[in-house]
N, C-alpha and C positions, 0 to 999 in steps of 0.2 A: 381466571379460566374463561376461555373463549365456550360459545354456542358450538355445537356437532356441525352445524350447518349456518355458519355466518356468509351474508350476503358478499357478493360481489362487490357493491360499494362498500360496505365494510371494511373490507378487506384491504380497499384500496385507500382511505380515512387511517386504517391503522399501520399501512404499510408508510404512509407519509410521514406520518405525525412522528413513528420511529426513525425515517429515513433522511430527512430534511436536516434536523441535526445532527447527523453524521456526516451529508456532506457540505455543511457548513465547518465541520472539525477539519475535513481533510482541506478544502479550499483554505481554511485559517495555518495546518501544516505545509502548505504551497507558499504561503504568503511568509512563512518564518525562513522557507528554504531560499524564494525569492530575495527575501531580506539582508540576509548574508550574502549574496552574489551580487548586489547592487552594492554594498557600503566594502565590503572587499574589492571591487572594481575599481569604486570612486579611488581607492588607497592606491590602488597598481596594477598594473598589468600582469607580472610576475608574483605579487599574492594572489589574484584571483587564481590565476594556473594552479599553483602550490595548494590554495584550497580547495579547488576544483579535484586536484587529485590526490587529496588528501580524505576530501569527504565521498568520493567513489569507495574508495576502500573501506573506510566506517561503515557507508551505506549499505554496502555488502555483506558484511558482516552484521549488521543489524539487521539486515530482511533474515538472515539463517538463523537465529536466535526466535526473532519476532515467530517463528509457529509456536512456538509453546504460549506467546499471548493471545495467540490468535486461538488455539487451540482450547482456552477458559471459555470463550463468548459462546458456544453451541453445548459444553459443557454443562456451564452456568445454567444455560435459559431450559437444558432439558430439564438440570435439578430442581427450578425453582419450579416448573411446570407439576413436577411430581411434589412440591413442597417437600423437600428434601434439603435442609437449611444447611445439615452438616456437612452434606457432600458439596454444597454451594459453598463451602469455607474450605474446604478438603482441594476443593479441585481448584481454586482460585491461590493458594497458599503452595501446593506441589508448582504450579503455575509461576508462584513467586521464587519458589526454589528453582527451579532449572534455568529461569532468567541470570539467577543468581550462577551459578554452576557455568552458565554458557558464558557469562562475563567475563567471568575469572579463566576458562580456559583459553576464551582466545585475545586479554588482555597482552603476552608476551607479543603476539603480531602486532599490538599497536605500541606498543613501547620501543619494539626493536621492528621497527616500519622500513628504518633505511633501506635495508638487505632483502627486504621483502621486494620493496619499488625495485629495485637496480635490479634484481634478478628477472623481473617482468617486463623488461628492460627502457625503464627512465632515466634519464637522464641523474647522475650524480649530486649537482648543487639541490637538481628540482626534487630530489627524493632526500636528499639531509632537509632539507626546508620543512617539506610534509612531515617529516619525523617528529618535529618542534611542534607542529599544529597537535600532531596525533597523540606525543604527550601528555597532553593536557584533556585532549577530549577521550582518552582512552577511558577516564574515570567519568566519563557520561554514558559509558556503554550500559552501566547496570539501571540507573535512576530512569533515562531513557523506555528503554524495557519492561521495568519496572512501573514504569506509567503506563504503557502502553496495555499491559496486563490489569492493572485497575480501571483503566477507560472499559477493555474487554468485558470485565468483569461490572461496571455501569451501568455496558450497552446490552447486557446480556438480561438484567433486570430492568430495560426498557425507561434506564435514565440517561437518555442519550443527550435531552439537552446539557444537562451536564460535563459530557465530556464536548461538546462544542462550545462552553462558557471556559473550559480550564483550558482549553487549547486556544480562544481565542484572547483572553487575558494575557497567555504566554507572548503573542506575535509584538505589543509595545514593549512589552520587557524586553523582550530579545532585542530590539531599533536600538532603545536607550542605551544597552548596555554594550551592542555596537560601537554605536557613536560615541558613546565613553571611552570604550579601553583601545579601538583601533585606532581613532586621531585624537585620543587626549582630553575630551571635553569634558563640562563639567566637574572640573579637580581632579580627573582622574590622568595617570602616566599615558604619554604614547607608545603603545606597545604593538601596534601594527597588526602582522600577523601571529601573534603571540594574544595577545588580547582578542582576537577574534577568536582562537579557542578559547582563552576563558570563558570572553560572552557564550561559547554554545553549552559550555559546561555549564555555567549557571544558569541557563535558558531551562537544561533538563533538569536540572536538582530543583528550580523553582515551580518547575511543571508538576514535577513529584507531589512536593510538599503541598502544593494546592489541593492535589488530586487526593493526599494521603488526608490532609486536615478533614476535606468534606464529609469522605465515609467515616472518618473517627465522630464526628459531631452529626450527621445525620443519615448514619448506615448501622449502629450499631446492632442491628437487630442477628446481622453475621457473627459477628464476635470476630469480625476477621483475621486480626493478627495475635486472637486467643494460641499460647501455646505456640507461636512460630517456629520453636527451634524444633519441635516434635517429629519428630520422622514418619513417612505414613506411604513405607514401601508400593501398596497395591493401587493406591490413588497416581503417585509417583510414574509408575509406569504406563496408568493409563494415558495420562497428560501427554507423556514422551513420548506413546504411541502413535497418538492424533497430531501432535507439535510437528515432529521433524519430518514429515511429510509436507505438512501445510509450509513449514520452511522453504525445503526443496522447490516448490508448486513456483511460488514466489520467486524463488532467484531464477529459474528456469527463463520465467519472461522476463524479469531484469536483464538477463544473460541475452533474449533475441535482442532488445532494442539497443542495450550498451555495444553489440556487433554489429551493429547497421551504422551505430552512432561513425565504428572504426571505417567501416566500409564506405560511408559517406564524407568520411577525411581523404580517403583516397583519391576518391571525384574532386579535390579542389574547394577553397574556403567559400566559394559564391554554392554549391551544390547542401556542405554543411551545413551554412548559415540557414541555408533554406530549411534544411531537416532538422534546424534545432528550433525555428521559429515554431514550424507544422508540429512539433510534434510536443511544444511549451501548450500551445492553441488545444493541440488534442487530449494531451493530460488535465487542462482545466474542464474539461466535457465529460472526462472518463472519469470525474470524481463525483457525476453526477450516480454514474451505472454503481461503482464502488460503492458510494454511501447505500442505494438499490439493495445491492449485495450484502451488508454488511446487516440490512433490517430482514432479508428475505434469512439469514443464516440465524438469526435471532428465531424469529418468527418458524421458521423449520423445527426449531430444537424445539421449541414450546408443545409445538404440534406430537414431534420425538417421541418426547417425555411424557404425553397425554396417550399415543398410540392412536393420534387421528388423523388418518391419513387420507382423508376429504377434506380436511384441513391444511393437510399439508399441500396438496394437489391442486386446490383452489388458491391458496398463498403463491407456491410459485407459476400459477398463472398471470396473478397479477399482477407479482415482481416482472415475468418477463413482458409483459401486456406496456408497462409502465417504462420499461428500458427500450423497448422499440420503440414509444413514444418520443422518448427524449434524445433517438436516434433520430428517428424521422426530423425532429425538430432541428439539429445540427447539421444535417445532410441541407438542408435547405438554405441555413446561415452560410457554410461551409463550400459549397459552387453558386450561390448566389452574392456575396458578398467576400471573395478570398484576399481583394487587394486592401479593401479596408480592414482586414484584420490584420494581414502580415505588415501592411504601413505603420502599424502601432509599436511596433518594435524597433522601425529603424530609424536614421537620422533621415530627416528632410534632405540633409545637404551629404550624405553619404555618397559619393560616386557609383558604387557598386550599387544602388537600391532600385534600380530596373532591373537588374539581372539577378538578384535577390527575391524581386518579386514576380519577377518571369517564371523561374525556378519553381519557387513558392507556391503559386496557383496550380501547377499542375498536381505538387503534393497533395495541396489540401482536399483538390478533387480526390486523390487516393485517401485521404485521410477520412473523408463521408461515407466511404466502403468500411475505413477502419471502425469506423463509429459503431455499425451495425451489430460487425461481428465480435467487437473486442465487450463491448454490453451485452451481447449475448451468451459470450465465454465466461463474463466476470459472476454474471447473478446467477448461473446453472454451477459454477463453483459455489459458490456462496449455500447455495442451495445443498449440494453434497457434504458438505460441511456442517450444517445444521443436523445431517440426519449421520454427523460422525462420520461419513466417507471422505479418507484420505488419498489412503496409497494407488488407489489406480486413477482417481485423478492429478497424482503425480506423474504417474508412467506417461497416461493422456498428455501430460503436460512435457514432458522429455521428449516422445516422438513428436507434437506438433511441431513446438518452437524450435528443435535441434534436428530433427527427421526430416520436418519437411520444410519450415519456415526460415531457417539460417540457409541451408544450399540453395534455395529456390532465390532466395533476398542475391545470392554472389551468382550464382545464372541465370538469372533477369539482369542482374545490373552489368555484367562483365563478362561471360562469357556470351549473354544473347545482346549485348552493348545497348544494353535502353538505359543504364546510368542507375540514377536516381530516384526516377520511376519504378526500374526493375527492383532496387531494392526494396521499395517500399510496396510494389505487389507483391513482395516474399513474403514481408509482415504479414499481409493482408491475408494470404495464402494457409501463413502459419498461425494466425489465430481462427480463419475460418475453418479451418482442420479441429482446433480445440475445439470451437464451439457445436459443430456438429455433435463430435465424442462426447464432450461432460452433457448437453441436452438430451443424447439418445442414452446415455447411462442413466442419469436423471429420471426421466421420463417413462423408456423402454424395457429397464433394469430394476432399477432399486424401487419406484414407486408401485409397477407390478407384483417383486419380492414384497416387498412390508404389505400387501393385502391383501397376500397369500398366507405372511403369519398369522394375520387378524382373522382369517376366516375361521379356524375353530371357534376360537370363541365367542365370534361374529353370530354362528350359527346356536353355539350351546345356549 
């Protein structure tokens, strides 16, 4: 139980200490994703392809699932606030079910993948290919998940190092078992692209088991998987209420960048390259704000579930206080040093690597804009979420990234012909739209409403 009235430094000590290993978990899932895209390369030209569009579609599908794990973490930390132990097992277990539920429904698209690709129109051999990969990882979609929901559920009772020990454990398992089954090594068959899905399969089921042994051997106090098969219709729906929003929220901006990604194919592969380097660079930065987000949505429910809302108001002060810091911090690496980052990426002896990094600087400069507002947008979610708000920061999140951020990104780039730039002040446009929205809801809205509830009894 927090003080009524913890300091400002406080706040900022607890917001760390929560936040730091979270994004050291999400930097350790970058490094498993990077992983696979290096040892697939090194194999071919044509498996990276194949697995590239292979694991778009997975990915896809696992952010629409992923609300309902995401949906335990503000759940959890409200119950445990209220020491409410059963509903901490109730709502982490309905959590484990819908994972389960969402697996199994859209397991047929990954089985029968071919006719999925070729109707969204891929190429024929490149989508029987992906079919072979998604085979194999269709049966990582639940264990996946299913981790991801007990990380939640970790990070939710403020054992966050934990879930950046079981994630980072995972990243040499996944190399070895790479290097194993895609070229052969260590006794093991060469299996190519086929072994590269088994590696991701076994990467999740071993992520699992880590994740599952820990709370058996030192969580028991849940009783968590007391009773699994038990049905608990009212908890059921709550979970599913706050899940499939938080789903949607998430594909939403999946869905702006994966369009810019096509839009920037359009412009030619020196404009791409440039938007895939800027925006590998920006995703390591934004996992700064995300992990921010992920202790601020913690930290909110606790507040929640105590009904302390000078708590909660001085918390995401600090979250946002802490995310413009570590903006302001990137804005400055980011137009002060853009050739030495994007240099890191390419070959010395590339021919294309001037016009690469001509390209490139101008992004990054746009990406110091992104920085601001995309860490603005992610911990004022984060925040909404703690206090259980889903569905109109969905809606907020449909008009940004679709309303205004995708047509702005194709009439900046192609109807007002600024290219590459235009689109990437669309981004910029479309998430500075979200973050206004979720901050004045935040803020304006919901923190107002909750101490207007509190006042009767504030005053009785």
């Amino acid at each position: 139980m927090f003080p009524a009235q913890i300091s400002y430094p406080a706040h900022i000590r607890s917001l760390l200490v929560l936040g730091l290993p979270l994004v050291g978990g999400h930097m350790a899932q970058m490094a498993i994703g990077l992983t696979d895209t290096i040892m697939v390369g090194w194999y071919g030209a044509e498996p990276l392809a194949t697995v590239t569009l292979a694991t778009t579609l997975f990915m896809t599908l696992f952010l629409a699932g992923s609300g309902f794990a995401w949906a335990v973490m503000p759940m959890v930390a409200k119950y445990q606030a209220e020491d409410d132990d059963q509903s901490v097992r109730r709502a982490t277990r309905m959590g484990l079910w819908l994972s389960a539920l969402f697996s199994a429904l859209v397991f047929p698209l990954l089985w029968w993948s071919d006719p999925v690709l070729r109707a969204l129109g891929q190429m024929p051999g490149l989508a029987a290919d992906a079919q072979v990969y998604l085979r194999v990882l269709a049966f990582g979609l639940l264990p996946a998940l299913v981790t991801m929901t007990l990380k939640s559920y970790l990070a939710a009772l403020e054992r966050t190092q934990v879930v950046f020990w079981v994630t980072l454990v995972a990243v040499p398992f996944n190399a070895m078992a790479n290097y194993s089954l895609i070229f052969g090594n260590l006794g093991a068959p060469e299996l190519g692209l086929l072994g590269a899905g088994i590696a991701s399969l076994s990467t999740h089921v071993f992520s699992m088991l880590v994740v599952l042994g820990y709370i058996l051997i030192f969580v028991p106090e849940h009783s968590l998987f007391k009773r699994m098969w038990k049905s608990d219709p009212d908890m059921f729906v709550q979970v599913f209420r706050l899940g499939w929003p938080i789903g949607l929220t998430t594909l939403s901006e999946v869905g702006l960048f994966a369009a810019s990604a096509i839009m920037m194919g359009w412009l030619g592969t020196i404009p791409l390259a440039a938007h895939g380097i800027a925006l590998q660079v920006s995703s390591m930065t934004f996992m700064l704000h995300l992990g921010l987000s992920n202790a601020a949505t913690v930290r909110a429910g606790n507040a929640f579930g105590r009904s302390d809302w000078s708590h909660l108001a001085r918390g995401g002060t600090v979250a946002m206080g802490l995310s413009a810091s570590v903006a302001v911090l990137t804005i400055f690496l980011f137009v002060g040093a853009p050739e030495l980052l994007i240099s890191a990426f390419l070959d010395p002896d590339d021919p294309a690597r001037a016009d690469i990094i001509a390209a490139g600087v101008i992004l990054m400069a746009l990406a110091a804009l992104f920085q601001l507002v995309d860490g603005a947008q992610v911990v004022a979610l984060g925040l909404l979420r703690g206090i259980q708000d889903a569905r109109v920061p969905m809606v907020i999140a449909a008009i940004s990234y679709f309303g205004v951020g995708l047509p702005a990104a194709y009439l900046l780039g192609f109807v007002a012909g600024w290219g590459g730039p235009g689109v990437w002040m669309g981004l910029v446009l479309g998430l500075a739209v979200a973050a206004v929205l979720l901050n004045h809801r935040f803020w304006f809205r919901m923190i107002p409403g909750l101490s207007r509830l509190a006042a009767p009894a504030t005053s009785a």
